[in-house]
N, C-alpha and C positions, 0 to 999 in steps of 0.2 A: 326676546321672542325668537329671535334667528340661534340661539343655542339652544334651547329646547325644539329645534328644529333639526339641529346639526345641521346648519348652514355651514359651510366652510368661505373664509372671503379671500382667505388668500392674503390677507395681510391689504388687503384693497379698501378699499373706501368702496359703498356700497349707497345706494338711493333705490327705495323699493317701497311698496305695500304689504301687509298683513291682514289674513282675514281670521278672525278667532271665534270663538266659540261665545255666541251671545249669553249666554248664562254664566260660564265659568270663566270667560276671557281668557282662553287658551289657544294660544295659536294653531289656527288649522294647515294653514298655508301663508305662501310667502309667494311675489311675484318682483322682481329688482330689477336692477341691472350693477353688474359690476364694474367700478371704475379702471378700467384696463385701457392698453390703447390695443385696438379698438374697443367702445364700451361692449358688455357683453351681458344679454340678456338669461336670466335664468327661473325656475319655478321648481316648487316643493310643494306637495300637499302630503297632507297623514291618510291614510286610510279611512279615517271617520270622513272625510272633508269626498271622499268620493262618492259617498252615500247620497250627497246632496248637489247632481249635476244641474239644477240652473242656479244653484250658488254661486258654483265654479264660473259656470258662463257671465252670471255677472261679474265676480268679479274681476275675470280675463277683459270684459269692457273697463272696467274700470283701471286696470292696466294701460289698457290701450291708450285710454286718457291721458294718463298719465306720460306716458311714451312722449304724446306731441305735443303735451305743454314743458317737456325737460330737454328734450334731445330731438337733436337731428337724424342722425344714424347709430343704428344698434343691429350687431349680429348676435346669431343664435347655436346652437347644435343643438337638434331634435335630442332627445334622449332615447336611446335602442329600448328600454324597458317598461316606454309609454305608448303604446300599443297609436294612441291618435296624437301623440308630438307632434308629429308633420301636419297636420288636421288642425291643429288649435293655432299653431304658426302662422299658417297659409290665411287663414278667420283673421287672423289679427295685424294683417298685411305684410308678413315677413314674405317677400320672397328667396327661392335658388339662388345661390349664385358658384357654388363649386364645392368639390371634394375633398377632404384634405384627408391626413392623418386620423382629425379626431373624430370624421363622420362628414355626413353631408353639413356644408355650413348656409346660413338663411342670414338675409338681410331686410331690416326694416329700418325704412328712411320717409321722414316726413314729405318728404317729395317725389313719393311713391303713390300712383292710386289708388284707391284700396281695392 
């Protein structure tokens, strides 16, 4: 699924979800995290998979789930070419925490309120 997506992992070990295409079982999107220090959370969808925004919402919940029954803390970087990255973060209790080189970075920790 993750290479019909061009996921790259970086040689990482990786723990995530897939949402596919109920009919043809093709992967639409993908929602992870990658095993780095610090873990780091990431998301892809295809074009078809935008078509269908309370899919997405669902399954960003179902992410979220997933988040606090696996891990404690996991950072993010919004993606510059996702118009509501920051939007879908912030939903999903990542907050701010500083700037660096690769972008603004977000943090979500189970010990955060949502």
């Amino acid at each position: 699924d993750l290479i019909n997506l061009k996921v790259d992992t970086m040689g990482k070990t990786l723990r995530g979800k897939v949402i596919a295409d109920k009919d043809t079982g093709e992967p639409l999107g993908v929602a992870g995290v990658l095993h780095t220090e610090p873990y780091h959370a990431f998301s892809l969808m295809t074009d078809e998979l935008r078509e269908y925004p309370k899919a997405i919402v669902k399954f960003m919940r179902e992410f979220s789930s997933f988040l606090q029954q696996h891990y404690e803390a996991v950072y993010a970087i919004p993606a510059s070419y996702e118009i509501n990255s920051r939007g879908v973060l912030e939903s999903m209790g990542f907050k701010y925490v500083y700037t660096d080189n690769y972008g603004d970075v977000y943090r979500w920790s189970s010990s955060l309120p949502s």
